[in-house]
C-alpha positions as CSV (number, residue, x, y, z in Angstrom):
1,X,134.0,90.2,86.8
2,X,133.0,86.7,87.7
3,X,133.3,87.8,91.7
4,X,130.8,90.5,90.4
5,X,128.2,88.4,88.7
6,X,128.7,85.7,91.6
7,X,128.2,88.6,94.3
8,X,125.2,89.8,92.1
9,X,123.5,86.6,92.2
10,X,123.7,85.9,95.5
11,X,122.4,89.1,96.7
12,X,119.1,88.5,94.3
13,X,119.1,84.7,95.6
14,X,119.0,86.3,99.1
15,X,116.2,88.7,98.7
16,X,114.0,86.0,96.9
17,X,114.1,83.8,100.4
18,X,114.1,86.9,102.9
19,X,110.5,86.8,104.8
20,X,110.3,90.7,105.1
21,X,110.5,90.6,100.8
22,X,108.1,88.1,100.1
23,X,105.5,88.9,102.8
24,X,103.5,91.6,100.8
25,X,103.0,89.8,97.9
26,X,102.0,86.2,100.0
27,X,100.3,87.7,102.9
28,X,98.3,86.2,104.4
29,X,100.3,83.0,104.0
30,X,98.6,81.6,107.4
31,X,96.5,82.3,110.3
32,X,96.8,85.5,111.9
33,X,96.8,86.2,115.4
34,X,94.4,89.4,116.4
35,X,95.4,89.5,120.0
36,X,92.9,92.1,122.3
37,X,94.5,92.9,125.7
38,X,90.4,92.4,127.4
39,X,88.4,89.9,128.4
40,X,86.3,88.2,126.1
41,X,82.7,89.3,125.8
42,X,83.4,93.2,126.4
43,X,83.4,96.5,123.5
44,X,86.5,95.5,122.4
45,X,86.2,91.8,122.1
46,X,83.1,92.3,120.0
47,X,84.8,94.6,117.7
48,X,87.8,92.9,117.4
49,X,86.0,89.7,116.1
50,X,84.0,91.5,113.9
51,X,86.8,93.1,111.9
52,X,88.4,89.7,112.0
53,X,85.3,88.5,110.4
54,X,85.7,91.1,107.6
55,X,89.1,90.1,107.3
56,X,88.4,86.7,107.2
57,X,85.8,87.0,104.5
58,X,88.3,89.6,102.6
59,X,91.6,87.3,102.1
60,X,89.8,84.0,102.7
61,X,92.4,83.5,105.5
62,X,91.8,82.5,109.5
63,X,92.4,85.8,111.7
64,X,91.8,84.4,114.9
65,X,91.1,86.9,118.0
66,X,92.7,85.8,121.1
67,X,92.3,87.5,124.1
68,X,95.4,88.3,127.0
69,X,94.3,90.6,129.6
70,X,96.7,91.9,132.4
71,X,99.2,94.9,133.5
72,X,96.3,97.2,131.8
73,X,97.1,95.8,128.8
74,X,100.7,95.8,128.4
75,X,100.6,91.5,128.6
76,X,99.3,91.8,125.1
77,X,100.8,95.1,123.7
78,X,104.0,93.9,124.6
79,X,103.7,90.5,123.0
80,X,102.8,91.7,119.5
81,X,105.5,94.6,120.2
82,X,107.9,91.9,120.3
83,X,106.7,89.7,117.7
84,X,108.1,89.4,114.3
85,X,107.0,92.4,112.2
86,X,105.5,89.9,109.0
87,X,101.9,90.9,109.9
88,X,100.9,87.7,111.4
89,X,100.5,89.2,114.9
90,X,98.7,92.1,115.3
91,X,96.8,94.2,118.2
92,X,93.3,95.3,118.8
93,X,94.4,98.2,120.8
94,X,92.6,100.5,123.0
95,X,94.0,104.5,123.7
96,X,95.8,102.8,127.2
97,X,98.0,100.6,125.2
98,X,98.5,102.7,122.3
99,X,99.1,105.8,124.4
100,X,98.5,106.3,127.5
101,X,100.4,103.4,129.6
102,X,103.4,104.3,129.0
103,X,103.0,107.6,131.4
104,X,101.6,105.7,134.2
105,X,103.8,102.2,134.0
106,X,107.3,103.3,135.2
107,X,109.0,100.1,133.8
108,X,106.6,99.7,131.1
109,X,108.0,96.8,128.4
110,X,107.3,98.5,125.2
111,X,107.2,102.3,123.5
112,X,103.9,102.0,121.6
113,X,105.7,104.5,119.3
114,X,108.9,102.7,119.0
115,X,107.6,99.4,119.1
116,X,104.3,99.3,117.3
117,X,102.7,101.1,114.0
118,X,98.7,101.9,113.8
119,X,97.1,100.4,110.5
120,X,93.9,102.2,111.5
121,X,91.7,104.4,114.2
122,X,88.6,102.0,114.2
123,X,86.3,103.9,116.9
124,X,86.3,106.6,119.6
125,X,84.1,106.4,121.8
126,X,82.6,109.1,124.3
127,X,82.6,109.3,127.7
128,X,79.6,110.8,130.2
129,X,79.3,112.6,133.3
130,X,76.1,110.7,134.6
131,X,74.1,111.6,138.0
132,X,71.8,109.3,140.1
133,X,68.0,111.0,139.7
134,X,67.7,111.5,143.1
135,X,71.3,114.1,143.5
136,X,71.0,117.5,143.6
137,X,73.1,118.0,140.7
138,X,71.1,118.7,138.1
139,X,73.1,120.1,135.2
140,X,77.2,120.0,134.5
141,X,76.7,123.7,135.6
142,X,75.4,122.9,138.7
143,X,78.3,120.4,139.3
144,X,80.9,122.9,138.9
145,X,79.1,125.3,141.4
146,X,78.6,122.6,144.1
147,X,82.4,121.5,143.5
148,X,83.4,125.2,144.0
149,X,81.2,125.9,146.6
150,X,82.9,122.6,148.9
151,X,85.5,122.1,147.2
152,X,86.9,118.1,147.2
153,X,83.3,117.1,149.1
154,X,81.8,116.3,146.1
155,X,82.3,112.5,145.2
156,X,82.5,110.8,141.7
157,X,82.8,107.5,140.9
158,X,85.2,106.3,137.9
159,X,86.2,102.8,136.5
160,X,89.4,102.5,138.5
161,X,92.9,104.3,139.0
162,X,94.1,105.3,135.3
163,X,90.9,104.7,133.5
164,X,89.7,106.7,130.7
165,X,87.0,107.5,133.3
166,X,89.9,108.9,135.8
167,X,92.0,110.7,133.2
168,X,89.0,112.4,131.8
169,X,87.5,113.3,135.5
170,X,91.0,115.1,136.3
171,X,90.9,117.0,132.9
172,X,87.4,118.4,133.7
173,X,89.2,119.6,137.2
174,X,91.8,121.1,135.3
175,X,89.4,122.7,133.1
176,X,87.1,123.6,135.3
177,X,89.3,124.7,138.3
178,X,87.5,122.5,140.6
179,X,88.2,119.9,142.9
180,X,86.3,116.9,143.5
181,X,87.4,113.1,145.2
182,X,87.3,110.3,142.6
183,X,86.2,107.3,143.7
184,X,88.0,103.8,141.7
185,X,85.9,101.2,141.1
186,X,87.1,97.7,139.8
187,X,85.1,98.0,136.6
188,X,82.1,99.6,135.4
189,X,79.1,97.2,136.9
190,X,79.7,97.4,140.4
191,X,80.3,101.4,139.9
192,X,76.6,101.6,137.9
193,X,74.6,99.4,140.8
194,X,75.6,101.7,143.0
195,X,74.7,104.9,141.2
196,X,71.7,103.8,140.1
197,X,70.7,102.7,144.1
198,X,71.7,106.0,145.4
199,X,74.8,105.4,147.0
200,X,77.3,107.6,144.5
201,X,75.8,110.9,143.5
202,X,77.7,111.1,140.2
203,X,80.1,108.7,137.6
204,X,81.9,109.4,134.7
205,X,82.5,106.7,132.6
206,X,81.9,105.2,128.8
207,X,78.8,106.7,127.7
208,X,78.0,103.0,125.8
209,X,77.4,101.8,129.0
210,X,74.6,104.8,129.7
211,X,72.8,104.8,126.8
212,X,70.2,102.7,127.7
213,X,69.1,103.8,131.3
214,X,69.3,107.2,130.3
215,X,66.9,106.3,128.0
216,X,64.6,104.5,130.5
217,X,64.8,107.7,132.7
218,X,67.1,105.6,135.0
219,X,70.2,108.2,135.4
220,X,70.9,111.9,133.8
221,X,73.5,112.4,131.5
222,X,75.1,115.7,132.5
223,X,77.1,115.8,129.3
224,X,79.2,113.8,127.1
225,X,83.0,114.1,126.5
226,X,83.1,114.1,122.3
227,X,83.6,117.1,120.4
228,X,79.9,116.8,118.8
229,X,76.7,115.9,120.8
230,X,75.9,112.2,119.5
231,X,73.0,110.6,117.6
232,X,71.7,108.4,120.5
233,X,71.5,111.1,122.9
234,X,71.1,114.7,121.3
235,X,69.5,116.4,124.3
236,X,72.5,115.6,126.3
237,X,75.3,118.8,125.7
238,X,78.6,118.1,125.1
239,X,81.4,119.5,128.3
240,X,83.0,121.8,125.0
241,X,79.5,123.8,125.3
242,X,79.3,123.8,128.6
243,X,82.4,125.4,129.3
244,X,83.1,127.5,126.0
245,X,86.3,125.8,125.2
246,X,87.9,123.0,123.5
247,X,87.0,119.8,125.6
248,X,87.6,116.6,123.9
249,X,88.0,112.9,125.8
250,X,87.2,109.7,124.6
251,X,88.2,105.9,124.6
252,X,89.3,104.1,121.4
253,X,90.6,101.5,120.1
254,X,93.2,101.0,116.8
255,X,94.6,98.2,115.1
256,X,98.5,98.1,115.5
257,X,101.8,96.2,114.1
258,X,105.2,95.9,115.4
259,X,107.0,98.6,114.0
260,X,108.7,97.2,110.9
261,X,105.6,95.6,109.1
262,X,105.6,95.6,105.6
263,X,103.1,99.3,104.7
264,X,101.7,96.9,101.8
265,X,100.6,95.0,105.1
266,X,99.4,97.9,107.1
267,X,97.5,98.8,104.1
268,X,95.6,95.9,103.3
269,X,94.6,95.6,107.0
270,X,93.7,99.4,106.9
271,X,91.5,99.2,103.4
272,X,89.2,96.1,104.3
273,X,88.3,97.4,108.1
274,X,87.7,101.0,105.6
275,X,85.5,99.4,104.1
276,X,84.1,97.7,107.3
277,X,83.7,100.3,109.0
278,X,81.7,102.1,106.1
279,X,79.3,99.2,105.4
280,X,75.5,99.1,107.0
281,X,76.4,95.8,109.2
282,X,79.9,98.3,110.6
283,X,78.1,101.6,111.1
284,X,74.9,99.6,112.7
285,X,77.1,97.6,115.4
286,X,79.0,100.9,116.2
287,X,76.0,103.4,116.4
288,X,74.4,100.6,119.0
289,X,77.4,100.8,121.3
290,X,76.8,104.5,121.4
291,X,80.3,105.1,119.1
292,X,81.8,107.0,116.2
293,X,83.0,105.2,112.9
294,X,86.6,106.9,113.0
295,X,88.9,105.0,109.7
296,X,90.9,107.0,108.1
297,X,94.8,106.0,106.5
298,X,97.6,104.8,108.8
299,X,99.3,108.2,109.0
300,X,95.6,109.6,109.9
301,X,96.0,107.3,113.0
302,X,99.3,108.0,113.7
303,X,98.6,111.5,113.8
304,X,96.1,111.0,116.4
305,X,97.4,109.0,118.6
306,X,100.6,111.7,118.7
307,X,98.4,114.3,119.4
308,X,96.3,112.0,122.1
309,X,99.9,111.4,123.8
310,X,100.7,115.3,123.6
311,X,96.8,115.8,125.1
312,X,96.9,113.6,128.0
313,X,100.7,113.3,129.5
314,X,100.4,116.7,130.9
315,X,97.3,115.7,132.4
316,X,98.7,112.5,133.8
317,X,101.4,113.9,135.1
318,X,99.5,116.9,136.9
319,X,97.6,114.5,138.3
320,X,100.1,111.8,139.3
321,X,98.4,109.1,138.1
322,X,100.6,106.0,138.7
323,X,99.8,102.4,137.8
324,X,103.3,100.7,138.9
């Protein structure tokens, strides 16, 4: 009896001082890390520190952004994979580090779904197929008879070897039955100077970065990559009309965990960027980077991101996309 009541107590004595028990109810007990695998100053950075700022203002706590680029994003991913799972380290991820990577990095040091668990889908964020004003091309229609016509003379330039830009320009082949040569860029700005002066007939990249010259009369947007046309450019069709079939590829970004947070956690971190993400200061920064509000529950985002992996590693593969 007394080894009973002793065994009893200690077990409760143990669970009062185990960190995974108390960190619901005291989180967050100190600063928290939001670490985004970019540069500072891009899409993601900006986001990233707004929701922190929400957060911030939510829990009256320090969520500090800190930015680790490199490997595509595994640097980061793999740090927070591999951190303890009490919520104080978390990942602004994008669909390469939540996804995609681990199809194109052979020895890649984390399984996003092994090692991590999304809070939330914060954005998605279409993709274009823009021509220079002075090509020939003149419609996505038009592209698809001048790639079938000569086939792989057709160039298009993309953001770089296993960019959203590349893995949505070899779904459009598949789709399409064409063939074209992609053309990897390091980056987005050296890829746009030359398109605009005439030296690449055609890109496909984030439409965010598009908005604006299309607007000025700069480029022509062919047609966007989201299942809807969007708000900022309604005249441009969507690739889903164009061909008469589903057609759906777009870059976005989640906020994940190590697997084994606490949900009580996950679900704080998924209700205040909610409610970010539905206020006027949330839905006015994202609709000016040319974006869609996404939210939804943690298993909302886990069912995406399973369907984006079942989506896209056919693709990948097909197309022997390799980043190692």
């Amino acid at each position: 009896m007394i080894t009973r009541l002793w065994a009893g107590a200690w077990l409760a004595a143990a669970l009062a001082m185990c960190p995974c028990a108390a960190a619901p109810q005291t989180w967050p007990g100190r600063p928290v890390t939001i670490m985004v695998p970019f540069p500072a100053g891009g899409t993601a950075d900006l986001l990233a520190r707004e929701t922190a700022q929400a957060l911030n203002q939510a829990f009256g706590s320090q969520f500090i952004v800190e930015n680790r680029s490199g490997a595509g994003g595994n640097v980061a991913a793999a740090a927070i994979a591999k951190s303890a799972a009490d919520g104080n380290n978390i990942l602004f991820a994008s669909q390469a580090q939540a996804a995609l990577n681990k199809f194109m990095f052979k020895d890649a040091p984390y399984d996003p779904l092994r090692d991590l668990v999304p809070a939330v889908l914060v954005v998605k964020s279409p993709l274009a197929l823009i021509a220079n004003l002075d090509a020939r091309i003149m419609s996505f229609r038009a592209m698809v008879d001048a790639a079938k016509a000569e086939p792989g003379k057709l160039t298009i330039g993309h953001p770089g070897i296993g960019s959203m830009g590349h893995i949505a320009l070899e779904l459009v082949q598949q789709k399409t039955a064409i063939k074209v040569t992609g053309v990897p860029y390091r980056g987005g700005a050296p890829m746009v100077t030359d398109l605009i002066g005439g030296h690449l007939p055609l890109v496909v990249d984030l439409l965010s970065n598009f908005v604006r010259l299309a607007k000025e009369s700069k480029v022509r947007v062919l047609a966007v990559t989201s299942n809807n046309r969007v708000t900022a450019l309604p005249e441009s069709p969507t690739v889903r009309e164009e061909i008469g079939a589903p057609f759906e590829a777009t870059a976005w970004f989640a906020i994940m965990a190590p697997a084994g947070t606490p949900s009580e956690v996950i679900q704080k971190i998924n209700t205040v960027t909610n409610r970010y993400l539905r206020s006027a200061a949330g839905r006015d920064l994202i609709v000016k980077q040319a974006m869609e509000v996404a939210g939804g529950t943690p298993a909302d985002a886990a069912a995406f991101i399973r369907e984006e992996v079942e989506r896209w590693e056919p693709v990948i593969a097909a197309a022997k996309i390799s980043l190692n």
